[in-house]
N, C-alpha and C positions, 0 to 999 in steps of 0.2 A: 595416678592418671597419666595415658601417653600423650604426650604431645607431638610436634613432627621430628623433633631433634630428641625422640626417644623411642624406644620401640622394644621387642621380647629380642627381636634380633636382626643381627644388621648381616649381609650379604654381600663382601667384597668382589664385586666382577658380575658383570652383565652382559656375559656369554652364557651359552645354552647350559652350563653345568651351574651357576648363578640360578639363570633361570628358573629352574628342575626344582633346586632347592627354596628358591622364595615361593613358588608355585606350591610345591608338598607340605612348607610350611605353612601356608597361607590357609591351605587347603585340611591343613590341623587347627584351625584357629587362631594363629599366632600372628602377631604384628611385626610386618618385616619391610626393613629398611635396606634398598639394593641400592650400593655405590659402587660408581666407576668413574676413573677419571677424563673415561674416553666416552662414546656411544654401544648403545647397544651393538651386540656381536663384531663391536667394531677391534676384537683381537682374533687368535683361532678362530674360533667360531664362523666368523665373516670370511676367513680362506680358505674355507673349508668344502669337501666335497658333501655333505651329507651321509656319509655312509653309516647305516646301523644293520651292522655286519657279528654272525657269528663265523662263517666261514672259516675265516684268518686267525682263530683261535681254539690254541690245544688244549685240552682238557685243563683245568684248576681252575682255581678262584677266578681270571678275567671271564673265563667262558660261562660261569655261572654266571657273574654278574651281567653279562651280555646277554644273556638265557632269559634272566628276568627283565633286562630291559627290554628285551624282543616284545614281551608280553605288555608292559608300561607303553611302549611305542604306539603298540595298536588299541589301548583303550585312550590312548591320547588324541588317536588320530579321529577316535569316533566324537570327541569333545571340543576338537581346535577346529578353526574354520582350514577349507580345505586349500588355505591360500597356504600351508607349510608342505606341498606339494607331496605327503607323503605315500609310497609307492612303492607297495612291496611286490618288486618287480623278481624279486629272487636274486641268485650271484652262479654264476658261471665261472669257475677255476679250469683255465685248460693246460692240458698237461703237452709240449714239445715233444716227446720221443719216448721212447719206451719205459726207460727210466726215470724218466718224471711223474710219468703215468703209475708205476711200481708206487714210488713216495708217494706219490697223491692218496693214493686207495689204501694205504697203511695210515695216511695221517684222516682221512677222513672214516674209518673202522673204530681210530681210539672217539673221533669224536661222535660219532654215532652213539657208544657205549655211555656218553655225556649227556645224551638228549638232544641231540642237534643231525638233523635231519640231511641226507645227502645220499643225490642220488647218480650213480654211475652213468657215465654217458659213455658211448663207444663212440670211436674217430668217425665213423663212418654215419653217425646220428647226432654230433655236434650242429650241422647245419639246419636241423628242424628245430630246435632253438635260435640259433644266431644264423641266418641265410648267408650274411657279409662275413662271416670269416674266412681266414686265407685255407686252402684245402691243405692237407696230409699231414694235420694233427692228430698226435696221437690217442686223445680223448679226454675228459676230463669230470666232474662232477657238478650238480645239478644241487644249488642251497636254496630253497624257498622260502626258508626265513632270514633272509637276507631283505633288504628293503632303503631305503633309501627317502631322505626329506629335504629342505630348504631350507637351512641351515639359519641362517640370520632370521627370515621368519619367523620360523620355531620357535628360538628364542624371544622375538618381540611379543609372540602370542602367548607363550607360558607365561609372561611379565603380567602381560593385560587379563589373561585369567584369575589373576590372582585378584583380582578387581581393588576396591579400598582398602584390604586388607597391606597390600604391598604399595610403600610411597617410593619410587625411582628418583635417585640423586644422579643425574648424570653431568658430567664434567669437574666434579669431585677427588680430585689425588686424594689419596689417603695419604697422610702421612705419619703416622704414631696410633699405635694401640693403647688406649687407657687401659690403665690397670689399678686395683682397691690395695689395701695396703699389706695383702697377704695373697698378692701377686694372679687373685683373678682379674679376668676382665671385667670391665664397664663402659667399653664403647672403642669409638675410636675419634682421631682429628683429624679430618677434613682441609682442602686447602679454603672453606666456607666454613670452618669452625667443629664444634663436637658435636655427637651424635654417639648417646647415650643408651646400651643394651647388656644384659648378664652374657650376653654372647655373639662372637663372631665368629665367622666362617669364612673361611679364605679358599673365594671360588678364583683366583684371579689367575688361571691358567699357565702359562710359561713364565709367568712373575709372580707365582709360588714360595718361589725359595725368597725373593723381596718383602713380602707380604710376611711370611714366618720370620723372618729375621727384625721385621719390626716389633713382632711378638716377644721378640729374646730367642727364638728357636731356628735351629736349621734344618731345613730340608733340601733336597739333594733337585733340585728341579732344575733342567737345562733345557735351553733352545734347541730344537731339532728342525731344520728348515727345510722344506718342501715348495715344489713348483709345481701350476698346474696349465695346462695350453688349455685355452677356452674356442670352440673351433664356430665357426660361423651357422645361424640356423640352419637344420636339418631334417627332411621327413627322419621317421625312426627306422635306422639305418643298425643302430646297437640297443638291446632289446632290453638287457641284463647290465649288471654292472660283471663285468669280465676282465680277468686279470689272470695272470701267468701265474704256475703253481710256485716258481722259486720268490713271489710277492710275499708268502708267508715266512719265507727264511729273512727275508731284508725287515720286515716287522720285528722279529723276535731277535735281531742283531743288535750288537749294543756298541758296532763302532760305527767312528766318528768320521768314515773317509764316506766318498759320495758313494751309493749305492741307487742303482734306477730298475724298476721292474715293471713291465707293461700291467698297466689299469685302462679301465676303458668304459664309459658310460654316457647313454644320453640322456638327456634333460626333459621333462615335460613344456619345456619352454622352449624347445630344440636342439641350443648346442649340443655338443660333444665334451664331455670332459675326460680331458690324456693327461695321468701321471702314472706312474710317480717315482717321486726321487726322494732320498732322505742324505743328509749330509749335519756335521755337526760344525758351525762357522761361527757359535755367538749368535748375535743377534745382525748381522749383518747381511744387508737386503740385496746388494749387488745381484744384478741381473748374471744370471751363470749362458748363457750362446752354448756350451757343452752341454748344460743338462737339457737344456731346448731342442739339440739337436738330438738327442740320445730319445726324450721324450717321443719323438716326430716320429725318428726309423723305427722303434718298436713296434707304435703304434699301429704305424700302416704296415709292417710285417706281420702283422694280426689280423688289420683291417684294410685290405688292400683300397677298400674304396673310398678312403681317409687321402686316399695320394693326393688326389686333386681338389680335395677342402681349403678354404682356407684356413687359418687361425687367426682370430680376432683380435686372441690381445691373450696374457699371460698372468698369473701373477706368483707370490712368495708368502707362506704363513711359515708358524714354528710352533711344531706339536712340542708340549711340554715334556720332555722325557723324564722319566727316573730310573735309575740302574738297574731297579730287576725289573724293570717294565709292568708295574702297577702302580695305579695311584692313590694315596693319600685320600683316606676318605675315613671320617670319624673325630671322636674327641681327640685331642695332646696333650696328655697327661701331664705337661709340661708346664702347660697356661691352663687355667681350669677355666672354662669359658671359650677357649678356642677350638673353632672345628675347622679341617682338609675339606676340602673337593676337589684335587687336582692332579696334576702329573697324570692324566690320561693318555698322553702321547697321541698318537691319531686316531683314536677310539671315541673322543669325549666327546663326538657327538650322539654316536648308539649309547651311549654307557651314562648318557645324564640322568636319563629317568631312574635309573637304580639308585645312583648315586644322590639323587637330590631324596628320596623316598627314605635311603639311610641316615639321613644326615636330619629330615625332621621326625622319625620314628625315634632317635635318640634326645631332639629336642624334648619329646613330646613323653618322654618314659618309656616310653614302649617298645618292643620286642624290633630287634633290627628283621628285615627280610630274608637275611643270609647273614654266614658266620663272616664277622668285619674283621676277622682276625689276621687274615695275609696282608690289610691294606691300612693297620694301623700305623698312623703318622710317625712315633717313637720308633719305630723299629730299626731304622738306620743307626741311629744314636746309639740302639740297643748291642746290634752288630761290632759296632766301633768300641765300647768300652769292655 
C-alpha cells in the first residue's frame, strides 16, 4: 500500500519537463511524487520564453523529438485551460542579405525532407506578415508549426492535471538517492526526510549533473545563461515569434564566449520579448549592460518601432547545456531505477511533452514514441572509456 512518503515514482524538478513527466505518468496510472526544492517553474522554466519551436532545428533526433512534441502541444492545448496562453502563432526566420537568404532556404529544404513545414517568403512580401519590420530585407521563411505558451503556467497546469494521482513536495532539497543493496533505487532524502519509489527521475534542469552525481553517476550538464528585455504593454506590433537566420548557428554552437542574435516576440498579455543571448559564466547572475545593450540595437534594427518602447525590466535564466546538444532522456543503465529528463538547453519548453511521454511509456513497459537511442544518458561515459 502507498502511503505519501511512497509512491511508483518520484519526479525531481518542478519545471515543465518535471511536469510532462508526472503528467504522462499520472496519466498511465502511476503514483507520482514531484520534489523540488524551490517552486514550481521557479528554475528555467520560469525564465523562459515559451518557445515550442521546430524552426531552429536541423534534421536528426532533436527535430524528431520537437516533431512529436508539436503534436503533444496541441492535444494539450485542447485539455489545459487556456490560461497556458498557448498560440501557434507560427515563427518568421528572416534572412539580412543575399547570403543569408542562400543559407536560409538550404537549411530549411533539409528540413522540409524532415516533415517540418516552411514556407518561403520574398523581401518584398515579408511585411504582409510582420507590417513593423524594418524595409530592405532580404526575405526569409514562414514555420506554422512553430507556436508558443506560458511557460510557468504550463507547468503549474500539467501538475494539476495530473489530479491525486500526483502529491507535489515543494520546498524539499533532495539531498541523497537511496539505493537497495544491489545498487538500485528506492527513493530519495529529502531535506523533510525519505520518500520511498523503485524509481526516479531526475527532471532538475541545469542541476542535472547535481542530481546524477548524487546517484553515483555523471552527466556533462552545464549552465548556459541567457537574457531577456521585457518591453512595456503593447497593441500587437510583432505577430510571429521572429528572429535572425544566423539565431540557428548561435543555438547549435557549443562555445562558451557571449553570443547575441535578434529574437523577437509579442505576448498575448502585451509585452514584447527581446533576446537573445547565450554566454557560458557558471551559474553567475550578474546583470551584463553589454548584453542589454546588444539585445536593444538588434532589436529595433528589426523592429524600428521598438525605438521608442520602453523596457520594463529584464531578466537571466540558464538553459542546461550538454556537449552535443541533446538531452538526457531515459533509463541509466548505471543506477537501475534512475531515469534523465534534462539538458534540453533552450528547447525544454517545446521538447517536454515528448520527453515526459518517453520517460512514462518506459515506466509503464511499453514501446517509447521514437528511437531514445541518440539521447541515452550513458553515452558520454560510453565515449570517454
Amino acid at each position: 500500500m502507498l502511503t505519501r512518503n511512497s509512491s511508483d515514482v518520484i519526479v525531481v524538478g518542478a519545471g515543465v519537463v518535471g511536469a510532462a513527466c508526472a503528467y504522462y505518468a499520472a496519466g498511465s496510472g502511476l503514483r507520482v511524487t514531484v520534489v523540488d526544492r524551490g517552486s514550481v517553474a521557479g528554475g528555467t522554466t520560469g525564465a523562459g520564453e515559451g518557445n515550442l519551436l521546430v524552426s531552429d532545428k536541423e534534421p536528426g533526433p532533436e527535430l524528431e523529438l520537437a516533431l512529436l512534441s508539436t503534436r503533444l502541444w496541441t492535444e494539450l492545448a485542447a485539455v489545459l485551460p487556456p490560461e497556458i496562453e498557448y498560440e501557434p502563432k507560427g515563427g518568421l526566420v528572416v534572412a539580412s542579405d543575399a547570403s543569408a537568404m542562400a543559407a536560409l532556404k538550404d537549411f530549411a529544404r533539409q528540413q522540409e525532407k524532415a516533415g517540418v513545414t516552411a514556407e518561403e517568403v520574398p523581401g518584398d512580401r515579408l511585411h504582409d506578415l510582420e507590417p513593423h519590420l524594418a524595409p530592405g530585407l532580404a526575405g526569409g521563411y514562414h514555420y506554422p508549426q512553430d507556436a508558443q505558451v506560458m511557460p510557468a503556467l504550463a507547468a503549474a497546469h500539467l501538475l494539476r492535471a495530473g489530479g491525486d494521482r500526483v502529491d507535489l513536495r515543494l520546498g524539499e532539497e533532495v539531498t541523497a538517492v537511496l539505493t537497495g543493496a544491489t545498487g538500485e533505487v528506492r527513493g530519495v532524502r529529502t531535506s523533510a526526510g525519505e520518500i520511498h519509489a523503485p524509481h526516479v527521475v531526475n527532471a532538475t534542469g541545469t542541476w542535472g549533473g547535481e542530481l546524477a552525481r548524487l546517484a553515483g553517476v555523471e552527466l556533462p550538464v552545464l549552465p548556459r545563461r541567457g537574457f531577456v528585455l521585457v518591453t512595456e504593454p503593447l497593441p500587437r506590433v510583432v505577430r510571429h515569434k521572429v528572429y535572425a537566420a544566423d539565431y540557428v548557428a548561435d543555438v547549435a554552437s557549443g562555445s562558451a564566449a557571449l553570443q547575441t542574435s535578434t529574437v523577437i516576440e509579442g505576448t498575448q498579455a502585451g509585452p514584447v520579448l527581446i533576446g537573445a543571448s547565450r554566454e557560458r559564466v557558471g551559474f553567475d547572475r550578474t546583470l551584463s549592460t553589454e548584453v542589454l545593450r546588444r539585445l536593444a540595437a538588434e532589436a529595433t534594427a528589426f523592429f524600428p518601432v521598438l525605438g521608442t518602447v520602453r523596457a520594463m525590466r529584464t531578466y537571466a535564466g540558464f538553459r542546461p547545456y550538454m556537449p552535443d546538444h541533446l538531452p538526457a532522456i531515459g533509463p541509466d543503465p548505471r543506477v537501475p531505477g534512475l531515469l534523465h529528463a534534462c539538458g534540453h538547453e533552450g528547447a525544454g519548453i517545446g521538447l517536454a511533452p515528448a520527453s515526459g511521454l518517453i520517460v512514462a511509456r518506459w515506466l509503464t513497459g511499453d514501446e517509447p514514441p521514437l528511437d531514445i537511442g541518440p539521447f541515452r544518458p550513458e553515452r558520454f561515459a560510453s565515449a570517454a572509456s
